[in-house]
C-alpha positions as semicolon CSV with decimal commas, in nm:
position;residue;x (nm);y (nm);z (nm)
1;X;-3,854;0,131;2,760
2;X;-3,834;-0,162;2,530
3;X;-3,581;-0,350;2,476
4;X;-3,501;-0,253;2,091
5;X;-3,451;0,095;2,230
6;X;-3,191;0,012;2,584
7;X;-3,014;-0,124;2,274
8;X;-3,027;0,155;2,044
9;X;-2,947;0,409;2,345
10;X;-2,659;0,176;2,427
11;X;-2,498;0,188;2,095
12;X;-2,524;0,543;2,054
13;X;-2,390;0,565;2,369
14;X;-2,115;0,368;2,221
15;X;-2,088;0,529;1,900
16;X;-2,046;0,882;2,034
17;X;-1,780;0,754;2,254
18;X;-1,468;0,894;2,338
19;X;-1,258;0,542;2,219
20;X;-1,486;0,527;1,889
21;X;-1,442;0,886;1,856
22;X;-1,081;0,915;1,906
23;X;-1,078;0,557;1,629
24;X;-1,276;0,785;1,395
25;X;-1,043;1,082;1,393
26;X;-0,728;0,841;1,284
27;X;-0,897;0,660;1,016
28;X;-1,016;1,001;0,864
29;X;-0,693;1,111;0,863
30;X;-0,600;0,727;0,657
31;X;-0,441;0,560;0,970
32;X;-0,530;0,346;1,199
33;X;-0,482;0,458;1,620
34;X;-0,325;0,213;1,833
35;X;-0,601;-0,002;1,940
36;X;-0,660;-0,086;1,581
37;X;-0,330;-0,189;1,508
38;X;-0,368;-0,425;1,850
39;X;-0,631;-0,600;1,635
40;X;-0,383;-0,830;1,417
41;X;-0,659;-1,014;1,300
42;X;-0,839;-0,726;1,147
43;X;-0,793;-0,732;0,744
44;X;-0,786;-0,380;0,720
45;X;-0,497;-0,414;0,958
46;X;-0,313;-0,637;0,804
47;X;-0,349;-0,452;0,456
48;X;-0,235;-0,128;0,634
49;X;0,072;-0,317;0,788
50;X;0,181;-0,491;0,497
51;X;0,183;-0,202;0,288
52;X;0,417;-0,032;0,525
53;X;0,615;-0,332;0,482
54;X;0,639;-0,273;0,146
55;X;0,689;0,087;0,181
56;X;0,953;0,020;0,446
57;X;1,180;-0,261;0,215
58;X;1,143;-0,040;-0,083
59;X;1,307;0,251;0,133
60;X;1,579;0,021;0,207
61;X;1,635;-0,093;-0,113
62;X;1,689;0,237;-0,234
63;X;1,971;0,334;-0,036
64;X;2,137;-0,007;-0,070
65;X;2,103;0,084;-0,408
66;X;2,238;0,457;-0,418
67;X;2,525;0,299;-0,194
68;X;2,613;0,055;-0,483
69;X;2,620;0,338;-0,713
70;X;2,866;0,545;-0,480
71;X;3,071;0,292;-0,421
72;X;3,102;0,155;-0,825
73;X;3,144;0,520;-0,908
74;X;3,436;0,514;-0,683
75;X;3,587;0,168;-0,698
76;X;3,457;0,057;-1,059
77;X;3,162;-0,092;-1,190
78;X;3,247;-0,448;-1,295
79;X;3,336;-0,491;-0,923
80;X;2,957;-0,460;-0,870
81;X;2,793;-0,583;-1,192
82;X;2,680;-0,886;-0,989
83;X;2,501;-0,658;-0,706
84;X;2,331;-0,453;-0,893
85;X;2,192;-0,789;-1,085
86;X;1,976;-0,839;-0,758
87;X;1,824;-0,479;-0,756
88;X;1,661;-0,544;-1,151
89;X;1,517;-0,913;-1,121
């Protein structure tokens, strides 16, 4: 057998592979499995983590937000003009 095919069989081999398989299935599904996300280096990592980030702080944002609203609804708005300054810049 030549060597151009040991190194075809070996990457089919690798390929149809349970890890590579089970890698597959997650980023059909648009995520990435847990030895991806290992990978820090990987730019599709990153991307997929920092948009979480952003997902994440925008989440938190919101219900500091809707708790600034409760709480000038209850105690008075001009008491938290200044707060809700940070939420629109």
């Amino acid at each position: 057998m030549s060597e151009r095919k040991k190194r075809e069989k070996r990457m089919k081999k690798i390929w149809n592979g349970t890890k590579l398989q089970n890698i597959k299935k997650y980023l059909a599904r648009g995520k990435l499995s847990g030895y991806c996300l290992k990978s820090r280096s990987c730019p599709i990592v990153q991307k997929y983590l920092y948009e979480h980030k952003l997902i994440l702080i925008e989440k938190i944002k919101l219900k500091l937000f809707n708790s600034l609203l409760a709480m000038s609804r209850k105690f008075g708005l001009q008491r938290f003009k200044k707060y809700f300054l940070i939420f629109v810049r």
